[in-house]
C-alpha positions as CSV (number, residue, x, y, z in Angstrom):
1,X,12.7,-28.5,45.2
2,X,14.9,-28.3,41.8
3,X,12.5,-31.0,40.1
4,X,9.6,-27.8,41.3
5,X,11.3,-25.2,40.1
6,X,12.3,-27.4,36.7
7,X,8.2,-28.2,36.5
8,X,7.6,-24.8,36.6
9,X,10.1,-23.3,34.4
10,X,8.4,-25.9,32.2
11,X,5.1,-24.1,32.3
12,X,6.0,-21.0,32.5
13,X,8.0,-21.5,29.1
14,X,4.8,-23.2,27.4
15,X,3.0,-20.1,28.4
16,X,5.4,-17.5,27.1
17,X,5.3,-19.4,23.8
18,X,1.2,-20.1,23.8
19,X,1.5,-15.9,24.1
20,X,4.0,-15.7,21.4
21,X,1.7,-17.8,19.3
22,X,-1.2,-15.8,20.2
23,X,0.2,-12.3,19.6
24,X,1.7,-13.4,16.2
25,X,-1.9,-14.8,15.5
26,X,-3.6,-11.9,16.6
27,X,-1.4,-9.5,14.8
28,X,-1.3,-11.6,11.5
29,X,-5.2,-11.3,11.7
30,X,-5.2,-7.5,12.2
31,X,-2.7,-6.8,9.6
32,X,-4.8,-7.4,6.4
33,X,-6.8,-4.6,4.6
34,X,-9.5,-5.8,4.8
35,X,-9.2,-5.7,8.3
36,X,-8.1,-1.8,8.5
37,X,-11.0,-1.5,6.2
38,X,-13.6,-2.9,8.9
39,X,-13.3,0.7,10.8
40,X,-16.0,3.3,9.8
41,X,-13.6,5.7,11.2
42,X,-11.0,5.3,8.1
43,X,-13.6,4.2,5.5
44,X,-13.4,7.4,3.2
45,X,-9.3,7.1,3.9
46,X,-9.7,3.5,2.5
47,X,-12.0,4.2,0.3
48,X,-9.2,7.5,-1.1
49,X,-6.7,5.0,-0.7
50,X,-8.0,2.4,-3.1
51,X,-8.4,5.5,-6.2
52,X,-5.2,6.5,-5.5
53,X,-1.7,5.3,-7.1
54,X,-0.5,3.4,-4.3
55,X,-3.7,1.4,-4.0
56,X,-1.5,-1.7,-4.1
57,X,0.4,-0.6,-1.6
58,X,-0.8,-2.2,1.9
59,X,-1.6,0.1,4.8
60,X,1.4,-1.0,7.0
61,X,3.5,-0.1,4.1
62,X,3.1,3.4,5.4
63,X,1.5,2.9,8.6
64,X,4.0,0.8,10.3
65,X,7.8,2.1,11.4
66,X,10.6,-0.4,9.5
67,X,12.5,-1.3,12.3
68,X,12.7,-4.3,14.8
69,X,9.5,-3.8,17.1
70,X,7.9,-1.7,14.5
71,X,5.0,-3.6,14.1
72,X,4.7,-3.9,18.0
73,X,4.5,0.0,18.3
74,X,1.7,-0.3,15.1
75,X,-0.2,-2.6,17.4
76,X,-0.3,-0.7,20.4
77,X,-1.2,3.0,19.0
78,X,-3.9,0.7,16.8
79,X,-5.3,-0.5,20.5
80,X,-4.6,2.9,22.4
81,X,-7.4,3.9,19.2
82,X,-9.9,1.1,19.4
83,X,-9.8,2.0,23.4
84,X,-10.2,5.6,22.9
85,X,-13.0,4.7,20.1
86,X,-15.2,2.5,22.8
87,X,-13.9,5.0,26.0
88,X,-14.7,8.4,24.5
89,X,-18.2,9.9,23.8
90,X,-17.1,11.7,20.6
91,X,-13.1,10.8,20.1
92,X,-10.9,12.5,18.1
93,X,-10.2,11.5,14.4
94,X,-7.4,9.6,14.5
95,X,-3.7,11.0,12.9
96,X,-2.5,7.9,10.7
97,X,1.4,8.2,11.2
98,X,3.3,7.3,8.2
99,X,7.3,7.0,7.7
100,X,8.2,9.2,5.3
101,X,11.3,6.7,4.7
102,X,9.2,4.5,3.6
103,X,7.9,6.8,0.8
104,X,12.2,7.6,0.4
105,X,12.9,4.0,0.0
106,X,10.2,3.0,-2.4
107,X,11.1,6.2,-4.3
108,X,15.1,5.5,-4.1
109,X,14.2,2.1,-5.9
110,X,15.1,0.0,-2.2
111,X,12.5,-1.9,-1.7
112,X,12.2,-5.2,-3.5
113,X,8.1,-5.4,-3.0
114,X,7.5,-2.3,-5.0
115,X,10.3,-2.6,-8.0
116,X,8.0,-0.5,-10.2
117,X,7.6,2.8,-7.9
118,X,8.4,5.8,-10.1
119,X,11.9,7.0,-8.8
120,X,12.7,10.4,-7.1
121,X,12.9,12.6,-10.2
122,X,16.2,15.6,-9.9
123,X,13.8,18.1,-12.2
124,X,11.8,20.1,-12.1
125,X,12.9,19.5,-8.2
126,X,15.8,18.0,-6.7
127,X,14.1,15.6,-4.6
128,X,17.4,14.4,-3.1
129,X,18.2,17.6,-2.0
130,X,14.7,18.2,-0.4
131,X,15.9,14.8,1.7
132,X,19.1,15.8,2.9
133,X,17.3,19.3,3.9
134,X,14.8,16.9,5.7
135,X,11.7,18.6,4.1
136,X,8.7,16.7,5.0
137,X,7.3,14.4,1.1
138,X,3.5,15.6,2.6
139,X,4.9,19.3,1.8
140,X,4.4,19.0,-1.7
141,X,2.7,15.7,-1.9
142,X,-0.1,15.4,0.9
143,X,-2.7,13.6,-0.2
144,X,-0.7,11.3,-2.4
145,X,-1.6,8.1,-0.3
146,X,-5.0,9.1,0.0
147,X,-6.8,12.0,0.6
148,X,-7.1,13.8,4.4
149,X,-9.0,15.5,6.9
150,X,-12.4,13.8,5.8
151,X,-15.3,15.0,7.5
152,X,-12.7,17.2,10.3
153,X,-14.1,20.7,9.6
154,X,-18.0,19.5,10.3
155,X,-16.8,18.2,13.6
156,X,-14.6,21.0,14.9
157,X,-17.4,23.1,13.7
158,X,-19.2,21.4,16.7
């Protein structure tokens, strides 16, 4: 009975790490631009995106929540879309969350990728202040990642 038990422990563990493998595959293979650029849905986002001044900035550098099992919650709202996209006769455009601390710690001179981002300026606006008061960066600066809302008024004109 224990030498059973041990056998299947055994392939129960290569099987948890065969899916390990697979999901870090899988996700290292859906994490590339080129790969976010393979939707029509967010082609003129991309397309914004790549005329804009954070064009070398990569889309999970906004898209994806900075903390453990961030990139797991990117993955599944990316899935919940490509099931709504095959599911749904006309689906809704998707929102494309973004952190805004990832904007704050870019812009706070935190993160070592980006050690040229332009820091928070204190005039003509305090932008520290603005953060403490938790205003919203897409307030002022909306369509600083790339532009929005492309093609939305034609189809809630339907």
């Amino acid at each position: 009975m224990i030498k059973f038990l041990l056998k299947a422990l055994g392939y129960l563990g290569i099987i948890f790490l065969f899916g390990i493998a697979a999901f870090f595959a899988t996700y290292g293979a859906t994490s590339s631009t080129d790969f976010c650029k393979s939707c029509h849905e967010v082609k003129p986002f991309v397309e914004s995106w790549e005329q804009s001044p954070h064009q070398e900035v990569h889309c999970f550098g906004c898209h994806e929540y900075q903390r453990p099992g961030g990139f797991i919650e990117s993955k599944a709202r990316g899935l919940s879309y490509l099931v709504a996209y095959y599911t749904q006769k006309d689906p809704i455009p998707v929102k494309g969350i973004f952190y805004e601390s990832k904007c704050i710690s870019c812009h706070l001179g935190s993160n070592k990728d980006f050690p040229e981002a332009p820091l928070l300026p204190k005039e003509p606006v305090d932008h520290g202040d603005l953060i403490t008061r938790q205003r919203p960066c897409t307030e002022c600066h909306q369509n600083t990642g790339h532009e929005h809302y492309f093609g939305l008024e034609e189809r809630l004109a339907k």
